[in-house]
C-alpha positions in Angstrom: 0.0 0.0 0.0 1.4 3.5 -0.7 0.7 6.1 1.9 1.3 9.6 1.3 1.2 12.5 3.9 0.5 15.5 2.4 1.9 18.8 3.9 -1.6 21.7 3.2 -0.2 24.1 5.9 1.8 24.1 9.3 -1.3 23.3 10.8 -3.5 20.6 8.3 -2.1 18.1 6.3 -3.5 15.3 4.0 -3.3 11.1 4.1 -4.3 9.2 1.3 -3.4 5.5 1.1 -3.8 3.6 -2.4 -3.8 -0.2 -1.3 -3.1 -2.8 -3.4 -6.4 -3.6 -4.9 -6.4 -0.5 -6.5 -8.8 1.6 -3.8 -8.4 4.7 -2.6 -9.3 6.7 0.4 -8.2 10.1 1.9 -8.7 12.5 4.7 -7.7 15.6 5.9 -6.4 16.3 9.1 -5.1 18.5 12.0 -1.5 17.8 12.3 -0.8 19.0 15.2 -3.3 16.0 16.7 -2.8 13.3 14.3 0.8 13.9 12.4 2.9 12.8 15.1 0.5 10.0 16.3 0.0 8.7 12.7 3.9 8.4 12.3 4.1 6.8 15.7 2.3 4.1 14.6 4.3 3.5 11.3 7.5 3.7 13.2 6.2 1.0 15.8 4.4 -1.5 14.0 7.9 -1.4 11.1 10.0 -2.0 13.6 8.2 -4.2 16.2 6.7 -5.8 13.0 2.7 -5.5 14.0 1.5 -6.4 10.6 -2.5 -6.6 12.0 -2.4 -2.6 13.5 -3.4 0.4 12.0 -1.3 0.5 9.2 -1.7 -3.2 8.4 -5.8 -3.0 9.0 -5.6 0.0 6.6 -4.1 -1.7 4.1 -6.6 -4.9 4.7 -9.4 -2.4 3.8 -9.7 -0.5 7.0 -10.6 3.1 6.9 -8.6 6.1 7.5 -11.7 7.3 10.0 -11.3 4.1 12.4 -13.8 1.7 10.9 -12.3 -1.9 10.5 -9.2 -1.1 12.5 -9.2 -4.4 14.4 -6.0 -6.4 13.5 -4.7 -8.2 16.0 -1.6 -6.2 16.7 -4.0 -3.3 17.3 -3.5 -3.5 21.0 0.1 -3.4 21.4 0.8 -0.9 18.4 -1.6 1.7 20.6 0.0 1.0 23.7 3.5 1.8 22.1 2.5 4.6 19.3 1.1 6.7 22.5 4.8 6.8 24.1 6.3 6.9 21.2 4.6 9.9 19.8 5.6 11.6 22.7 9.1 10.4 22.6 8.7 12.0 19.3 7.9 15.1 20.2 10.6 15.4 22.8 13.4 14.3 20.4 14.6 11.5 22.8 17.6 10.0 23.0 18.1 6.4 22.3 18.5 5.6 25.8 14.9 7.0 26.9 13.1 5.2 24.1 14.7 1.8 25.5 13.6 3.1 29.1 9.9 3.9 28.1 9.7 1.0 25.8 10.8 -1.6 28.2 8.2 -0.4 30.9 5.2 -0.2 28.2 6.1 -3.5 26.7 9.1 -4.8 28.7 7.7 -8.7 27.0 8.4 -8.1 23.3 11.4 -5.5 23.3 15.7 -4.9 23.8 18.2 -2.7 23.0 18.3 -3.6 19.8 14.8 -3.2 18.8 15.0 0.7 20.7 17.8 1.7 18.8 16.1 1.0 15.6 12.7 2.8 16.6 14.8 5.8 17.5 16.1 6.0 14.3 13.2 5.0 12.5 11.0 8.0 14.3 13.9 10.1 13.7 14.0 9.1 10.3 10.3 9.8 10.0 10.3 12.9 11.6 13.1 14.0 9.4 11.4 12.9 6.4 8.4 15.3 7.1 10.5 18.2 8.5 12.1 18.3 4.6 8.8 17.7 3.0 7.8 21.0 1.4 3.9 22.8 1.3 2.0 21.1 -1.1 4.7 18.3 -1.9 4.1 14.4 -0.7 5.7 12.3 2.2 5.4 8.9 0.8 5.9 5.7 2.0 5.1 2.2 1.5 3.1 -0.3 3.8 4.6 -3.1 4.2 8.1 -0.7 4.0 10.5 -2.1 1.4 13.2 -4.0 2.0 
């Protein structure tokens, strides 16, 4: 499935996913309320590899306004995108994502596995902060490679 973020203004941006049977959907939103979260959840469920959360229920036929989002990573991908969006937002360093990680979902994750969701939010973050007005983010679902 391709996903591409938009960028309208500072404040409002777009998301339209083309899965692939060909479907579309799209909806606008308020980044300063969804953005962050939205690339949360990419970030966790690539790198804890949550096929059945939000992204992966999208991409199953799931819409963008919540209907159909029941894949069973759903659970642990919102329990992890929540801190994660705020270690976002803070700019973390590697060593608090492992702390905040290993108390939300101390079962499933290691240093290793930290390490690589601080750069992949990073990376995300990055990737948006470059992204022009009126230019496209896009990304893949399942990621490449």
């Amino acid at each position: 499935m391709e996903i591409r973020f938009r960028k309208l203004t500072e404040r409002r941006h777009r998301v339209t996913v083309t899965r692939l049977d060909g479907s579309t959907e799209a909806v606008e939103l308020d980044s300063k309320d969804f953005l962050r979260h939205d690339l949360a959840h990419l970030a966790v469920e690539i790198e804890f590899d949550l096929t059945g959360g939000v992204w992966g229920s999208v991409a199953a036929g799931g819409s963008l306004a919540g209907e159909g989002l029941d894949g069973p990573d759903m659970d642990l991908a919102e329990r992890l995108a929540g801190p994660a969006q705020t270690l976002m937002r803070t700019a973390a360093h590697v060593e608090e994502v492992e702390r905040v990680i290993g108390v939300v979902a101390p079962d499933v994750t290691s240093p290793d596995l930290a390490a690589r969701l601080h750069h992949r939010m990073r990376a995300l973050t990055g990737h948006w902060n470059s992204t022009r007005h009126g230019e496209d983010m896009v990304l893949t679902w399942p990621p490449e490679g």
